[in-house]
PyMOL commands that place a pseudoatom at each C-alpha (Angstrom):
pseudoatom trace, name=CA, resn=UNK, resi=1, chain=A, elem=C, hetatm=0, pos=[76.546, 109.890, 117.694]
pseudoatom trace, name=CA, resn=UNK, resi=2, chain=A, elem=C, hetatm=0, pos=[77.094, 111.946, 114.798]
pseudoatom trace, name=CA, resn=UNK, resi=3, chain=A, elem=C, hetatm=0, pos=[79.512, 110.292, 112.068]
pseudoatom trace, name=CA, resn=UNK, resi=4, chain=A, elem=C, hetatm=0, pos=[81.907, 112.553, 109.741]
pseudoatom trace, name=CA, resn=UNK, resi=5, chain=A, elem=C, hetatm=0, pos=[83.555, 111.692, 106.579]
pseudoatom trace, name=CA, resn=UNK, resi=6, chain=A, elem=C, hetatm=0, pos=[87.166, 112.223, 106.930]
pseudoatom trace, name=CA, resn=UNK, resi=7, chain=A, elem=C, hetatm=0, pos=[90.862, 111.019, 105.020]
pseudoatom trace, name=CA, resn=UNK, resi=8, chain=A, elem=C, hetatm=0, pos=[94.006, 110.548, 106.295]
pseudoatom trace, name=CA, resn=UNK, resi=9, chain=A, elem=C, hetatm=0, pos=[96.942, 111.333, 103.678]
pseudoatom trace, name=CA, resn=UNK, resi=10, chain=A, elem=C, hetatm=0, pos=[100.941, 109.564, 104.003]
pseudoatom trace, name=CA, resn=UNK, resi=11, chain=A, elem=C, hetatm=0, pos=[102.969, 111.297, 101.588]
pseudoatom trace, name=CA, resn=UNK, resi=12, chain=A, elem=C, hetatm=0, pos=[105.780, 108.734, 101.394]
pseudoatom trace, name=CA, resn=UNK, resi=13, chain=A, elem=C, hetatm=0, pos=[108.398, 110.798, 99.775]
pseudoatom trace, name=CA, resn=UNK, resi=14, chain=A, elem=C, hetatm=0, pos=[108.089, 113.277, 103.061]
pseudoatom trace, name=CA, resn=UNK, resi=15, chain=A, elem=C, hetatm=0, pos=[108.979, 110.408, 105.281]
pseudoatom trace, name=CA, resn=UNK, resi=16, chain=A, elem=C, hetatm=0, pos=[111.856, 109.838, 102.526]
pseudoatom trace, name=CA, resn=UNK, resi=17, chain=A, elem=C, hetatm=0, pos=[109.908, 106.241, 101.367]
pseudoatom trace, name=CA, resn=UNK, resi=18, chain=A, elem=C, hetatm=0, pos=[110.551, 105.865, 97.381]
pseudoatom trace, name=CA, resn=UNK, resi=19, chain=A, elem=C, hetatm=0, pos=[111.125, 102.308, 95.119]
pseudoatom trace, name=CA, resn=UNK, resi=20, chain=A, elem=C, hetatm=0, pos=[113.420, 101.445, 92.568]
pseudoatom trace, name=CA, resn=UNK, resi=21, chain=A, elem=C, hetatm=0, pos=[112.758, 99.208, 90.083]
pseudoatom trace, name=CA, resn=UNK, resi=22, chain=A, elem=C, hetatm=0, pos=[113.145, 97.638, 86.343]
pseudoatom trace, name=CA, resn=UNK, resi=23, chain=A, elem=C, hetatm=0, pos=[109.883, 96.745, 84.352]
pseudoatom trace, name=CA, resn=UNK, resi=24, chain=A, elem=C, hetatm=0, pos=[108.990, 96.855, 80.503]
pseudoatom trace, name=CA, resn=UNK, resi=25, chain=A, elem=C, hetatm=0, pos=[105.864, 96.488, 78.746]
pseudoatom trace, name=CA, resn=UNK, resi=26, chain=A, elem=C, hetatm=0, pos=[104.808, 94.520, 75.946]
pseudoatom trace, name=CA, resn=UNK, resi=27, chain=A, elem=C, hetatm=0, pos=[104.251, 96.360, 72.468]
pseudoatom trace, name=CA, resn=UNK, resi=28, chain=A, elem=C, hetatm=0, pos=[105.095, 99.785, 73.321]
pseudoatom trace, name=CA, resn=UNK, resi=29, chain=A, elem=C, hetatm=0, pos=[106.728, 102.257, 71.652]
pseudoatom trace, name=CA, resn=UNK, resi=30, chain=A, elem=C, hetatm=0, pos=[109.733, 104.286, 72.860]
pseudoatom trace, name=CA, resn=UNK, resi=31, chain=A, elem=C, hetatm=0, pos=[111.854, 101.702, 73.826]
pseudoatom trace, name=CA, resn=UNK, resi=32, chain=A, elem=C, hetatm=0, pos=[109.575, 100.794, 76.808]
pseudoatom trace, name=CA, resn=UNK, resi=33, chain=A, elem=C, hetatm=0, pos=[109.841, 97.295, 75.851]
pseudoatom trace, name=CA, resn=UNK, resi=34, chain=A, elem=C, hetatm=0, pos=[112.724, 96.449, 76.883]
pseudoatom trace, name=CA, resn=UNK, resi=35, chain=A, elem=C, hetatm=0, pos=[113.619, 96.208, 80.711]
pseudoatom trace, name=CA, resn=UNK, resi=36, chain=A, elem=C, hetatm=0, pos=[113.986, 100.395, 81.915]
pseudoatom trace, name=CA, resn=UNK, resi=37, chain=A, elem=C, hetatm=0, pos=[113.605, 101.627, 85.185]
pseudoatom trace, name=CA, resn=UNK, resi=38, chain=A, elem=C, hetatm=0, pos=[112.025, 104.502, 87.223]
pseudoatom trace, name=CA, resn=UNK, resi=39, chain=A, elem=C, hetatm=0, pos=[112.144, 105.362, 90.919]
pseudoatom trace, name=CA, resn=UNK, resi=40, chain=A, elem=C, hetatm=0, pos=[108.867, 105.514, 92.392]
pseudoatom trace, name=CA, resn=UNK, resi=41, chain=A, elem=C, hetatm=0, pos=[107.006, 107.687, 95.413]
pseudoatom trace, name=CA, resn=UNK, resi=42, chain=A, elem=C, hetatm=0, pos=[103.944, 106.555, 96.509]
pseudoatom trace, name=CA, resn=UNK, resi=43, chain=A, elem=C, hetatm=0, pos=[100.811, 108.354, 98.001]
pseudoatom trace, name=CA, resn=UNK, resi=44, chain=A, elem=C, hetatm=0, pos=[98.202, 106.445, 100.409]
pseudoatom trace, name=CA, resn=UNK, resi=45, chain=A, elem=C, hetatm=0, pos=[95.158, 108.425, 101.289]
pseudoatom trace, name=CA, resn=UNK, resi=46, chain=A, elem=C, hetatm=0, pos=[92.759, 106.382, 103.667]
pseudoatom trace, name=CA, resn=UNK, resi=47, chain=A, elem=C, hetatm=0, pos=[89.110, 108.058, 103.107]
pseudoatom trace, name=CA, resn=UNK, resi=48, chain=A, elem=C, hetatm=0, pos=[86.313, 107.037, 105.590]
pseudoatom trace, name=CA, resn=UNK, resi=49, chain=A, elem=C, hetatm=0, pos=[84.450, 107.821, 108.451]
pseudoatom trace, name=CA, resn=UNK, resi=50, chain=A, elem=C, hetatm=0, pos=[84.897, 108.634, 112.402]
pseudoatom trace, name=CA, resn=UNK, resi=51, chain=A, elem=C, hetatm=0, pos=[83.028, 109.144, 115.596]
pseudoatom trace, name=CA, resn=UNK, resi=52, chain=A, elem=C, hetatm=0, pos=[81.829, 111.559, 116.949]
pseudoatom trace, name=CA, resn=UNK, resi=53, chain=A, elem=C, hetatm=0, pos=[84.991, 110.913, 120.091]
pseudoatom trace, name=CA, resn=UNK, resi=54, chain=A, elem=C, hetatm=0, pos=[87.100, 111.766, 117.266]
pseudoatom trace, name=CA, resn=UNK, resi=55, chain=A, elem=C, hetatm=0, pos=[88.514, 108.251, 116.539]
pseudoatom trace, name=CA, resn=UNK, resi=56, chain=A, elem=C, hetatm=0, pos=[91.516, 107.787, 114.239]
pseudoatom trace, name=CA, resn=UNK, resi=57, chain=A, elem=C, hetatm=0, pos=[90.218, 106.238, 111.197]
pseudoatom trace, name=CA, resn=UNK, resi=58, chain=A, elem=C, hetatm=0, pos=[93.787, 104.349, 111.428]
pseudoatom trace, name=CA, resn=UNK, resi=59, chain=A, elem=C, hetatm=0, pos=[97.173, 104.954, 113.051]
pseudoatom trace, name=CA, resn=UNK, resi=60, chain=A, elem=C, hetatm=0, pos=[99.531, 106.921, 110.890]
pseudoatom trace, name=CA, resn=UNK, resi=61, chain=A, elem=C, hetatm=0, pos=[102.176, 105.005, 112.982]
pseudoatom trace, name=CA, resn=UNK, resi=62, chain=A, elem=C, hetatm=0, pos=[100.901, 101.413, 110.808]
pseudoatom trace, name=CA, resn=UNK, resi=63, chain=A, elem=C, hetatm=0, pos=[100.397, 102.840, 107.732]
pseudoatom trace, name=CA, resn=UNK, resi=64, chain=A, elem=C, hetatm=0, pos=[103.563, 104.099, 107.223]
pseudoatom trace, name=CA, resn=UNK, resi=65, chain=A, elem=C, hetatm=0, pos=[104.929, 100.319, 108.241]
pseudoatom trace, name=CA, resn=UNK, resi=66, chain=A, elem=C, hetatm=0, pos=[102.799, 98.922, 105.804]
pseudoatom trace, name=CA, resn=UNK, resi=67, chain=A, elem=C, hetatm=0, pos=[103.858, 101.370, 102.830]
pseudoatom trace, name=CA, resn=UNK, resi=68, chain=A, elem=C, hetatm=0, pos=[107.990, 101.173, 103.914]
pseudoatom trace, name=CA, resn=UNK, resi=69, chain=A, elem=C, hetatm=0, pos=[107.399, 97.340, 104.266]
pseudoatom trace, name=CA, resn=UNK, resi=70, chain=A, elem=C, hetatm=0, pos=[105.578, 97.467, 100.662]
pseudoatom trace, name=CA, resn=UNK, resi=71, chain=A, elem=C, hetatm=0, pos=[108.268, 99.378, 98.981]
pseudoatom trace, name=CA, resn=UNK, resi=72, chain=A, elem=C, hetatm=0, pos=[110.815, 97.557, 100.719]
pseudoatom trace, name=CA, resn=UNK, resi=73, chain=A, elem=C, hetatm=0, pos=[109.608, 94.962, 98.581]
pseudoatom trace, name=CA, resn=UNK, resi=74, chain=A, elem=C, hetatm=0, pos=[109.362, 96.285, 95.676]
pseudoatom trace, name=CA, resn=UNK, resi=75, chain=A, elem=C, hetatm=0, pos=[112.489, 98.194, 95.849]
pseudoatom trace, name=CA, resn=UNK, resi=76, chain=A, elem=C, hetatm=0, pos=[115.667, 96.829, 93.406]
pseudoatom trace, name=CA, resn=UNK, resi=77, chain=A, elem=C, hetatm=0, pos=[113.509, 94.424, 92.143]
pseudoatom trace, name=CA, resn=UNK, resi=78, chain=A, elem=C, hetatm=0, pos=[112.624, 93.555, 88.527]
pseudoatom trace, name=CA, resn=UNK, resi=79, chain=A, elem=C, hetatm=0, pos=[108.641, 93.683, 88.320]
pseudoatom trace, name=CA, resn=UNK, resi=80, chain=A, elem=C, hetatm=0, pos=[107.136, 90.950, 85.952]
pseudoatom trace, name=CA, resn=UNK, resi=81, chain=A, elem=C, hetatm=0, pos=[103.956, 90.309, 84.822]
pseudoatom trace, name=CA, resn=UNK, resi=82, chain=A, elem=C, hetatm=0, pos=[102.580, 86.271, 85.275]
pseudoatom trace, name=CA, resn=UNK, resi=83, chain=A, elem=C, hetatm=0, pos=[99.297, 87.166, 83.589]
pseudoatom trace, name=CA, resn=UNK, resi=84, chain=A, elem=C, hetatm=0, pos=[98.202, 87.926, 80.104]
pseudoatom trace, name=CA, resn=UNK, resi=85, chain=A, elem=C, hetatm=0, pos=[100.444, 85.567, 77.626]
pseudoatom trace, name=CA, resn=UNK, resi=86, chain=A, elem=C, hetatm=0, pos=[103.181, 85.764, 79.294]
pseudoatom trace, name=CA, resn=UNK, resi=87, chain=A, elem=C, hetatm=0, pos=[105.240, 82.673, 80.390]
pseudoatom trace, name=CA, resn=UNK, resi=88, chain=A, elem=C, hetatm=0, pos=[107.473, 81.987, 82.987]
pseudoatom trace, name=CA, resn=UNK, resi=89, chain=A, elem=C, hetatm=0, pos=[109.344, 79.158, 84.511]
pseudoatom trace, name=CA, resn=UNK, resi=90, chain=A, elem=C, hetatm=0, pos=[111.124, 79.348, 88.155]
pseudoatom trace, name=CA, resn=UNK, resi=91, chain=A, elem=C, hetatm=0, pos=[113.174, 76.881, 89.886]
pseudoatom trace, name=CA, resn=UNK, resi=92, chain=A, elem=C, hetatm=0, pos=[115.063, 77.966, 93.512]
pseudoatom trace, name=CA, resn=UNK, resi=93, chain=A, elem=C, hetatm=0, pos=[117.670, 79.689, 91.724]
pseudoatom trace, name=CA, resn=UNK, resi=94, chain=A, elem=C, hetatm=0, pos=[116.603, 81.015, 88.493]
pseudoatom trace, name=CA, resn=UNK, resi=95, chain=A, elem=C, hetatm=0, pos=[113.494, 82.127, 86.326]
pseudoatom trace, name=CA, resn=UNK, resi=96, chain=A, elem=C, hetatm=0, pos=[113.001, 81.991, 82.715]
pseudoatom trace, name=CA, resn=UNK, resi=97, chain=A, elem=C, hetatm=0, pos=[110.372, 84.275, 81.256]
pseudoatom trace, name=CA, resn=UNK, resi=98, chain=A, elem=C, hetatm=0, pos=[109.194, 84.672, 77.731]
pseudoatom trace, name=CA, resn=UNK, resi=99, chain=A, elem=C, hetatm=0, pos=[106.526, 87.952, 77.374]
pseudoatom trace, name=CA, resn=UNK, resi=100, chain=A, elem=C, hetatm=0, pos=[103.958, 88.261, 75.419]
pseudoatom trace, name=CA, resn=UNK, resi=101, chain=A, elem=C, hetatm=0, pos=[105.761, 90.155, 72.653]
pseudoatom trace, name=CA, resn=UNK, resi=102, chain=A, elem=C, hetatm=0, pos=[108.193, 86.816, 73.001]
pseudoatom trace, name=CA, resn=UNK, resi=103, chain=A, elem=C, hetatm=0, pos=[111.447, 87.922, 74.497]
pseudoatom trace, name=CA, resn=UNK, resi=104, chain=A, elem=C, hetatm=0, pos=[113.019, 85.770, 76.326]
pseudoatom trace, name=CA, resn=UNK, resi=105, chain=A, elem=C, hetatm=0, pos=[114.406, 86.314, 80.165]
pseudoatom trace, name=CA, resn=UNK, resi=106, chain=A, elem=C, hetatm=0, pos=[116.610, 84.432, 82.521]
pseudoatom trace, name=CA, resn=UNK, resi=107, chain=A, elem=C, hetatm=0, pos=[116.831, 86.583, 86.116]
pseudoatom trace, name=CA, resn=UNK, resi=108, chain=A, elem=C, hetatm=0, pos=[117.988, 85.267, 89.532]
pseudoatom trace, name=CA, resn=UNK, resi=109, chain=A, elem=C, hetatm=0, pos=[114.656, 84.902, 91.900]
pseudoatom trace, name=CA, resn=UNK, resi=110, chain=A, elem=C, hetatm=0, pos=[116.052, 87.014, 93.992]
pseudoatom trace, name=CA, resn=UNK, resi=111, chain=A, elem=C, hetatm=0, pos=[116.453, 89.786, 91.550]
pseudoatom trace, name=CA, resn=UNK, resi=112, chain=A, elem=C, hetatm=0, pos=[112.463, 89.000, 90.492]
pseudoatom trace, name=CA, resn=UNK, resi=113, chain=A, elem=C, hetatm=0, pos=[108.887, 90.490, 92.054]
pseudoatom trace, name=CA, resn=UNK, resi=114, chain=A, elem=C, hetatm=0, pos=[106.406, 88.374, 89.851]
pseudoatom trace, name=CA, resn=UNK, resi=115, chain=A, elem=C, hetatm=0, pos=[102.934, 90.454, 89.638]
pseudoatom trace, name=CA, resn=UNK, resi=116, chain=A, elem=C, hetatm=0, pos=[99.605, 88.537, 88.971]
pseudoatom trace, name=CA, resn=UNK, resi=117, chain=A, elem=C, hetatm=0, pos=[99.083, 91.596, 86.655]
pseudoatom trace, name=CA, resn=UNK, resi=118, chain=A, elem=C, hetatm=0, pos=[99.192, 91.608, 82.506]
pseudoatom trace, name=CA, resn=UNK, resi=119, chain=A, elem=C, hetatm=0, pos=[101.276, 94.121, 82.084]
pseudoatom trace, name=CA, resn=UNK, resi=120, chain=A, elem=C, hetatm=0, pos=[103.697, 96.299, 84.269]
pseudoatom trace, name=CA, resn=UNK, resi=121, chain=A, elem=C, hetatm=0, pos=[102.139, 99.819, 83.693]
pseudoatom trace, name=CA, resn=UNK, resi=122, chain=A, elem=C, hetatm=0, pos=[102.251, 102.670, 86.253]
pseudoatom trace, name=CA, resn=UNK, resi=123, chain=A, elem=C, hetatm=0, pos=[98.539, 101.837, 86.159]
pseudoatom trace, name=CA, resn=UNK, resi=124, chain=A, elem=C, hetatm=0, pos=[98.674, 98.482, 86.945]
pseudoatom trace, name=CA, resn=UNK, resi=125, chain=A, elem=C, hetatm=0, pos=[101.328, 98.311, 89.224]
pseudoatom trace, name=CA, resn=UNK, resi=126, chain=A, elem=C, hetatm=0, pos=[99.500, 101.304, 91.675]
pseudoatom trace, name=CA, resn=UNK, resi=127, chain=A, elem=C, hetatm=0, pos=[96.434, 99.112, 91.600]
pseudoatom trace, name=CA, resn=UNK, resi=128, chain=A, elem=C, hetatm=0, pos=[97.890, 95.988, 92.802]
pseudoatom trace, name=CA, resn=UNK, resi=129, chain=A, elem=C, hetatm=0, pos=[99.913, 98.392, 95.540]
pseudoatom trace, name=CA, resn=UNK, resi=130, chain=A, elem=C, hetatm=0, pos=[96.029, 99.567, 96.443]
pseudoatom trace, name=CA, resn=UNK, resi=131, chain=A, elem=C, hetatm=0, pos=[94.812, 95.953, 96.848]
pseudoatom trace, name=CA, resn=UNK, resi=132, chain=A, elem=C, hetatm=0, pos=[97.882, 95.265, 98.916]
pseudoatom trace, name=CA, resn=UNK, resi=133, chain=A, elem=C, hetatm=0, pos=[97.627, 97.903, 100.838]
pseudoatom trace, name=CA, resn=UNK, resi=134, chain=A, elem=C, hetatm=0, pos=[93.255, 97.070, 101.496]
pseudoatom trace, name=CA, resn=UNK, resi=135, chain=A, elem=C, hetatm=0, pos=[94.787, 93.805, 102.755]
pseudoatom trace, name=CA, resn=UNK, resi=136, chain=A, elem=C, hetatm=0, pos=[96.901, 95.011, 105.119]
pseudoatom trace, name=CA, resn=UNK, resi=137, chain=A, elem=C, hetatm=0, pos=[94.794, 97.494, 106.286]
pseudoatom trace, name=CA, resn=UNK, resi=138, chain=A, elem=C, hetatm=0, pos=[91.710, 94.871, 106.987]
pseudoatom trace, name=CA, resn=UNK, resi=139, chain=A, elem=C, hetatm=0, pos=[93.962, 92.853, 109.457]
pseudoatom trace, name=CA, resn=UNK, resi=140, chain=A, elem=C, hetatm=0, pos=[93.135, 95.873, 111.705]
pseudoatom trace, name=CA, resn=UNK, resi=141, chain=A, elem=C, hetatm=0, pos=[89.925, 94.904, 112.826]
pseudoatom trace, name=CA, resn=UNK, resi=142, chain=A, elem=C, hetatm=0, pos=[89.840, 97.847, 115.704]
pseudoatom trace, name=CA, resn=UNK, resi=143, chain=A, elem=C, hetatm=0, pos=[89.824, 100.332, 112.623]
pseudoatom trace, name=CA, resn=UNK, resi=144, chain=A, elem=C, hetatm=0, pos=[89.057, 98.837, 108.908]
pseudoatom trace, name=CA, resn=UNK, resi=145, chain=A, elem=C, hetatm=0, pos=[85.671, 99.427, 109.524]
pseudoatom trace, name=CA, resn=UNK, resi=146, chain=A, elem=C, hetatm=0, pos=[86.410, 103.245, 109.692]
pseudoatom trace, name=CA, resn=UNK, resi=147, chain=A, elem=C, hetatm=0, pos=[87.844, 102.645, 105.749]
pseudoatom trace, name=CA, resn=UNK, resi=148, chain=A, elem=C, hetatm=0, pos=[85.493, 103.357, 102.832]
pseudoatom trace, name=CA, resn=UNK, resi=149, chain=A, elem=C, hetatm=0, pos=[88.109, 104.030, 100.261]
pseudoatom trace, name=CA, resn=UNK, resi=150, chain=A, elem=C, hetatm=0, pos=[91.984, 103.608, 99.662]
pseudoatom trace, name=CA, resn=UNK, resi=151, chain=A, elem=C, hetatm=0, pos=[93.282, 106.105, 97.089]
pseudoatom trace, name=CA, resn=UNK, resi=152, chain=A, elem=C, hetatm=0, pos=[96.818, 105.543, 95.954]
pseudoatom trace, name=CA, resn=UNK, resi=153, chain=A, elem=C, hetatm=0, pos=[98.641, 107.850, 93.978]
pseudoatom trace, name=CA, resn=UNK, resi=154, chain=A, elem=C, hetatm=0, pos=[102.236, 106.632, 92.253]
pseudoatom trace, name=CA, resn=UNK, resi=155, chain=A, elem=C, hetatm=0, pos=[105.003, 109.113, 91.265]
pseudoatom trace, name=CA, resn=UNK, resi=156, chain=A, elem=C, hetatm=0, pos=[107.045, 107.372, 88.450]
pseudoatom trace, name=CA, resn=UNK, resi=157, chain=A, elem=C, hetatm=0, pos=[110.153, 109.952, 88.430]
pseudoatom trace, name=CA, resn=UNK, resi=158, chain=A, elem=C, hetatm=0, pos=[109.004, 113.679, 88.720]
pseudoatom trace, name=CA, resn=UNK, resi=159, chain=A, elem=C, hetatm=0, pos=[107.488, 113.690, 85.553]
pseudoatom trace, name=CA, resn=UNK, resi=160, chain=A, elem=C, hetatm=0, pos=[104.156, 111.506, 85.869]
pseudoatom trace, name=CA, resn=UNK, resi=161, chain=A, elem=C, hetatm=0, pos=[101.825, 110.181, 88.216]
pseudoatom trace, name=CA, resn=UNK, resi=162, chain=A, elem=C, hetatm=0, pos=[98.413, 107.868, 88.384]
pseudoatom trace, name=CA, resn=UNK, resi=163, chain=A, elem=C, hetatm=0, pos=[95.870, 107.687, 90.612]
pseudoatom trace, name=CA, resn=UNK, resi=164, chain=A, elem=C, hetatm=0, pos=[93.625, 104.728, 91.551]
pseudoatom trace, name=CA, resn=UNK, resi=165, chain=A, elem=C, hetatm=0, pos=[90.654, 104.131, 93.841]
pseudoatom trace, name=CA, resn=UNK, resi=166, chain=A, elem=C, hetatm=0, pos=[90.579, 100.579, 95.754]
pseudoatom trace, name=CA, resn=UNK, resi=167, chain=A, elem=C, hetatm=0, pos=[86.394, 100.434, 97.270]
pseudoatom trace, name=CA, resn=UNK, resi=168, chain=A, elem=C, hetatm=0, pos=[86.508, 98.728, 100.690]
pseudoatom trace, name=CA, resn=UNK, resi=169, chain=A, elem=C, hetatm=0, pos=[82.824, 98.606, 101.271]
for i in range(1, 169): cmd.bond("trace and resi %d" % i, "trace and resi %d" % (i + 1))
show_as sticks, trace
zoom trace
């Protein structure tokens, strides 16, 4: 059997799959501390190998439910970061948050994604998207095998994008 390298790319904003959602960061300039927002595309690229019968690496059919269920999540949300020093209480109704910069939050859970991330940077955010993404995809055991890499690229408007690798081997 002779094994090929191969990728599988799911351009979400073809399929019409984009996020909305308010963030800020900590410290930075511009204004970008305090609570903006951006709409968001999102680029999954599954990079791996296949057999020589010309096995899918995974079904396009799945991956596209896992990124629309991801962004689903995501989407009219206010992303917040629990790590670095920032500090947040939560009840069933309400959390209070206090950054790191120390401003001071009280949001509806509903309204709130909470991140185990420091900050929420385009960066950040398309790496824990990556490692949510890995984890989905390894509940397939018929095809994670067939997964070396997971490359993620997030559109933040039409302006900018990141990239970021996720290793699954």
């Amino acid at each position: 059997m002779i094994d090929e390298r191969s990728s599988m790319l799911l351009d979400g904003r073809v399929f019409g799959i984009s996020f909305s959602l308010s963030h800020r960061n900590s410290y930075a300039a511009e204004g970008l501390d305090r609570l903006h927002g951006h709409t968001y595309g999102l680029a999954v690229e599954l990079k791996g190998e296949h057999g020589a019968e010309g096995r899918l690496i995974f079904p396009l059919e799945e991956l596209l439910k896992i990124v629309k269920d991801l962004c689903g999540r995501l989407n009219n949300k206010v992303l917040l970061a629990s790590g670095g020093d920032n500090v947040y209480k939560e009840d069933s109704i309400m959390m209070e948050y206090i950054s790191s910069d120390e401003k001071r939050y009280i949001l509806p859970m509903g309204d709130v994604e909470l991140l185990p991330i420091e900050e929420v940077t385009a960066e950040a955010l398309a790496s824990w998207i990556g490692t949510e993404i890995a984890a989905r995809v390894r509940e397939h055991r018929d095809f994670h095998d067939n997964i070396e890499e997971i490359e993620i690229t997030l559109f933040e408007g039409q302006e900018r994008s990141c990239v970021t690798t996720i290793q699954l081997t």
